[in-house]
N, C-alpha and C positions, 0 to 999 in steps of 0.2 A: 817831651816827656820820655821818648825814647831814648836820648839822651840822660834825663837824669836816674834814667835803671839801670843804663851802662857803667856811670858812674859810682851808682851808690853800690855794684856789685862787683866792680874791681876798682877801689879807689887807684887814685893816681894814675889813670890816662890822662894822655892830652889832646888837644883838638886835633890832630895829625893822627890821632889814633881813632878817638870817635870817627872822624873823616871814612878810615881805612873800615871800622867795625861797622856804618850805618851805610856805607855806598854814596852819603852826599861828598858835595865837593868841601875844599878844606873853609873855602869861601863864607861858604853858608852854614857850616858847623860855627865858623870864628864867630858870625854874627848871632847864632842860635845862642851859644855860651853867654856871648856877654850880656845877652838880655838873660837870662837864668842868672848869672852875677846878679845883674842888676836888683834883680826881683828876690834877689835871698835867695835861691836854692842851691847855688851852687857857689864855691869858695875856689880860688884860687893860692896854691902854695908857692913858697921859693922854688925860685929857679933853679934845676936839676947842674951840676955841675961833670958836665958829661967829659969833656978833653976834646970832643969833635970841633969842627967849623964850622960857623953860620949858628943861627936861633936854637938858643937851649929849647928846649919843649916844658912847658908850662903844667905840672902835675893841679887835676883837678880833684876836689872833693865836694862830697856832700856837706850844705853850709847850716850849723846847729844852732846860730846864731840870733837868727831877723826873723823867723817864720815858724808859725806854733801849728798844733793838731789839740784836740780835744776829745778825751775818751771816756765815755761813761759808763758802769755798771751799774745795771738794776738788779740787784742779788736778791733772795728773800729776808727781809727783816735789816737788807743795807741798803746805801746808796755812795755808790764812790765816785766821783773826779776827778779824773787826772790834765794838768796840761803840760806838754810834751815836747821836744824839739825833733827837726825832721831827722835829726840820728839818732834817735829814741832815747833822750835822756829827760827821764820825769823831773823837770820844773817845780810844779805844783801839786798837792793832793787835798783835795776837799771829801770829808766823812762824812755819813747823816747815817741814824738809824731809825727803823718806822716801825711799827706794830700788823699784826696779822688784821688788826681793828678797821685800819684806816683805808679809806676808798680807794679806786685806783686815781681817780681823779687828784685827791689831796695828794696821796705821794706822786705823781706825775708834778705836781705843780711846787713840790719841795724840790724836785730833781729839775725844773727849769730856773728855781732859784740860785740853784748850787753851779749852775752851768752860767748863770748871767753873771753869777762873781766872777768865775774863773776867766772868761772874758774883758769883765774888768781887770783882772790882774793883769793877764797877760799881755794887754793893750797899754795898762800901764808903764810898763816895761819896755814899749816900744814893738814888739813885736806882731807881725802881722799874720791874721789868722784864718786860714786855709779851711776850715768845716768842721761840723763835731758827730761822732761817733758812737751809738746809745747804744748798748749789748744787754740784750734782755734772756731771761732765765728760758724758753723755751719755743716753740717751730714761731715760728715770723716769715709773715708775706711783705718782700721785703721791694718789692714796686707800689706796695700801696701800706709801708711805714707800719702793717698789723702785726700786733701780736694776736695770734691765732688762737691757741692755748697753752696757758704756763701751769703744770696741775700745783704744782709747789706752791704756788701762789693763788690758785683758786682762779686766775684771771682767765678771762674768753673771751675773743675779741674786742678789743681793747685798741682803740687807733692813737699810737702811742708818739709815733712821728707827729701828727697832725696838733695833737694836744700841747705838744711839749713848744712846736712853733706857735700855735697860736699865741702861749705863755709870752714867750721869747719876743712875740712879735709885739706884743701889748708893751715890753721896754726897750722897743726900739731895736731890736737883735733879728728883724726878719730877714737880713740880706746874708748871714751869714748858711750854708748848706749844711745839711742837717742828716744823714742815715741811721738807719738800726738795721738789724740783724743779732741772729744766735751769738747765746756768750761763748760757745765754744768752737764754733765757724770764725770767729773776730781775732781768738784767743790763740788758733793756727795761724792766721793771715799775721799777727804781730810777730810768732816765729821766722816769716819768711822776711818780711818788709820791713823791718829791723836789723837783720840781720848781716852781719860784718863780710859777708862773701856770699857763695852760692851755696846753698842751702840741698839736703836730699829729697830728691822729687822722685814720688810721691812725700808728703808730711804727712803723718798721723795726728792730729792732738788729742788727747785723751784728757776730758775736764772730770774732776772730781771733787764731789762736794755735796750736798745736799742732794742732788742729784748728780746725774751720770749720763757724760754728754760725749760727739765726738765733732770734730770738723778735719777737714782734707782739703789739704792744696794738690793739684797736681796742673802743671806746666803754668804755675804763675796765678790760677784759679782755681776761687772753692767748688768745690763739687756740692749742689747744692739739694739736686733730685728734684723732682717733674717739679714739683709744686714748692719747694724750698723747704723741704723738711726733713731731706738727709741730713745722720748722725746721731739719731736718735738711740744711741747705743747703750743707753741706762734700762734700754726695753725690749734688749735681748734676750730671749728666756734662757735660761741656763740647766735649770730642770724643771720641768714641767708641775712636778710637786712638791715644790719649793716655798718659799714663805710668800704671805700677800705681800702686794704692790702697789703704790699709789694708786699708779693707774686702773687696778683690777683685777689687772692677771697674777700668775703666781709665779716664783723661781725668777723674774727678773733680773737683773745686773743690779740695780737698783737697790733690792731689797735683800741683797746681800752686803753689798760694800757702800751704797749711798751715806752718807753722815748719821742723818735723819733715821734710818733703818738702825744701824749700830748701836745708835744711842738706845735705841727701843729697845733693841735686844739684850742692853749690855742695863735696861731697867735705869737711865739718867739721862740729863740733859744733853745735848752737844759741848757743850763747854766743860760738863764735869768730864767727858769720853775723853778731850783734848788732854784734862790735868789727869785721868787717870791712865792713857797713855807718856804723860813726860813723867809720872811716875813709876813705870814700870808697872803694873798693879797684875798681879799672874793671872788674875783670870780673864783680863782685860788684854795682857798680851797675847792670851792663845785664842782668841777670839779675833784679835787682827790678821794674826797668821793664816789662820782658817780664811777670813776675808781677803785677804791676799793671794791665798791659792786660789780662790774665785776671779778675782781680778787678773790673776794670768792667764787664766782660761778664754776672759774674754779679750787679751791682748792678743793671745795666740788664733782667736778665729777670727779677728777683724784683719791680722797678720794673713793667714791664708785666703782670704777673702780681698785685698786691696794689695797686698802685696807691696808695703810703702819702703821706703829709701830709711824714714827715720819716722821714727816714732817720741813723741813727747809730753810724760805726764805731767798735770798742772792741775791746782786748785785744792782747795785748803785743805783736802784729807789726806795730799800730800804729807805734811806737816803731824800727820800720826804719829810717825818715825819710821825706823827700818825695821821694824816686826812689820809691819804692812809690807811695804815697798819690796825689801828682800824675799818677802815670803812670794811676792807677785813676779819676781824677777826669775827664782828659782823654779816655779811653778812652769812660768814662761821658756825656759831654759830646756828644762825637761820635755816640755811637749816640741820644741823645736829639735833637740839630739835626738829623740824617739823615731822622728824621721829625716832624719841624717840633713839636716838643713841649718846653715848657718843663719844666727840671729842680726836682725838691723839693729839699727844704733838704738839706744833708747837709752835717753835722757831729761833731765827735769826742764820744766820750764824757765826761758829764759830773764823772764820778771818775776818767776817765781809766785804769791799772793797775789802778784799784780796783773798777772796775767790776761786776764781779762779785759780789766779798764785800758791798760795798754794796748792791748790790742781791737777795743774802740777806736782808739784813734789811728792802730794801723790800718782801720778801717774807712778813712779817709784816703790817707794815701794812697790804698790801694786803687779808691775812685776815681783819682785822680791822673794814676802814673798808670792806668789798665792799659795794656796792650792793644789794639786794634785787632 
């Protein structure tokens, strides 16, 4: 596995080079490779056309071909699947939407149906399938597969790994590995583990939507806190007498820029908030702006506080437009010139809607390729 992060992070070395990068001999690298060929993970390109004498060196890549991931979101009121190739390119997508009605039990067991198809597809296809990746709306204990409490969802302890394999196991699917974890812990891990080179470490991601979440990578791992419920950043107070919060308290993150919050405020649905943002609608756009300067407030203290490499927003309030966005960037902007400090990178997420579900399944690989 050491091997296939060398690779997937600078493509085209070659065994003389891993050799050189991991300290084994060239011996044991050539045999290490070929069984990684063998096995789907790794590709072989044409031979480099150097002018030297003696063996060209053989550029290696990550192989997108023979070997699938599987990543699922449990959103409020969706259910998404995706299936994936190990150079992150979405295959497949399966939708389902549920009602606030239904138990957690029945949507658990909609969400093992949608996952037993997608297995079928992708087995169909010939492809072989490496584990699947559940990203649930809120803190998860994530050695014993719980979701802890989602408030968005009403859910409490809810054993969501366990459920969804029994599902799974009842059509024959128990041999395949199974995690969960935060949608926006999964939703970083898919910015790094995707990603076409080396990545800036620390990573920020910043999920928005319904609620308001965060995850960090830093040197290859999430940062998860004592009990795995770092990130919690939709539940940062921002003023202390500020508007209610799901949770209870007041002045939240949350209950200024969360979706769900907006729409209240703004007296509509979320879906009419989406069309009277692509409409322009004035009183709608100075209510983003306003929400926006709040959102760089809270960029600006998670930024003084972790101090990350790159920061990146994701998740469907994204998709407001640039009254939001620009409003949060200028906001951001401002508190960082105020004292004379240069801004990290910050940029949209790399699946963009997908975010998430995708990075389920980076969630996998992550499993699998962890570091020692």
């Amino acid at each position: 596995m050491a091997l296939v992060r060398l690779v997937r992070a600078r493509p085209g070395l070659s065994r003389a080079e891993l050799a050189v990068e991991t300290g084994l001999t060239k011996s044991t690298v050539s045999l290490l490779v070929q069984e990684l060929v063998d096995e789907g993970w790794l590709r072989e390109e044409e031979v480099l056309v150097t002018g030297a004498i003696g063996r060209r060196p053989t550029p290696l890549r990550i192989d997108g071909r023979r070997l699938a991931l599987i990543g699922a979101e449990l959103a409020v009121g969706k259910l998404c699947v995706l299936g994936m190739s190990l150079d992150g390119e979405i295959l497949h997508r399966l939708e389902e939407s549920f009602s606030s009605s239904e138990r957690p039990g029945e949507i658990l067991g909609t969400l093992a149906g949608m996952l037993a198809d997608m297995v079928g597809c992708l087995r169909g296809e010939g492809r072989g399938l490496l584990g699947i990746g559940v990203a649930l709306p809120g803190a998860v204990q994530e050695a014993d597969g719980l979701l802890v409490v989602a408030p968005n969802l009403g859910w409490r302890n809810v054993p969501v790994r366990d459920e969804l394999l029994r599902v799974l196991g009842s059509r024959g699917l128990a041999d395949l590995p199974l995690w969960v974890q935060n949608d926006c812990d999964v939703a970083a891990l898919g910015e790094v583990e995707f990603a076409a080179g080396e990545m800036g470490d620390p990573l920020l991601f910043i999920g928005l939507g319904i609620g308001v979440g965060a995850g960090v990578v830093v040197g290859e791992r999430l940062l998860l806190g004592r009990r795995g419920f770092a990130g919690e950043v939709g539940h940062i107070q921002l003023q202390a007498d500020g508007p209610l919060c799901s949770c209870g308290r007041h002045g939240c993150a949350e209950s200024y820029f969360g979706l769900q919050s907006l729409a209240n405020a703004q007296h509509c649905s979320v879906p009419e908030l989406f069309e009277r943002a692509r409409n322009a609608d004035p009183e709608t756009v100075k209510a983003l702006q306003t929400a926006g300067q709040r959102l760089g407030l809270l960029i600006h203290n998670l930024w003084t506080t972790l101090d990350p490499a790159m920061i990146v927003l994701g998740g469907s309030a994204t998709e407001l437009g640039q009254a939001f966005l620009n409003s949060a960037r200028r906001s951001f902007d401002a508190l960082a010139q105020a004292a004379g400090l240069e801004m990290p990178v910050l940029q949209p997420a790399r699946f963009g809607a997908q975010a998430v579900p995708a990075g389920a399944a980076a969630l996998v690989l992550h499993k699998l390729l962890l570091p020692l």
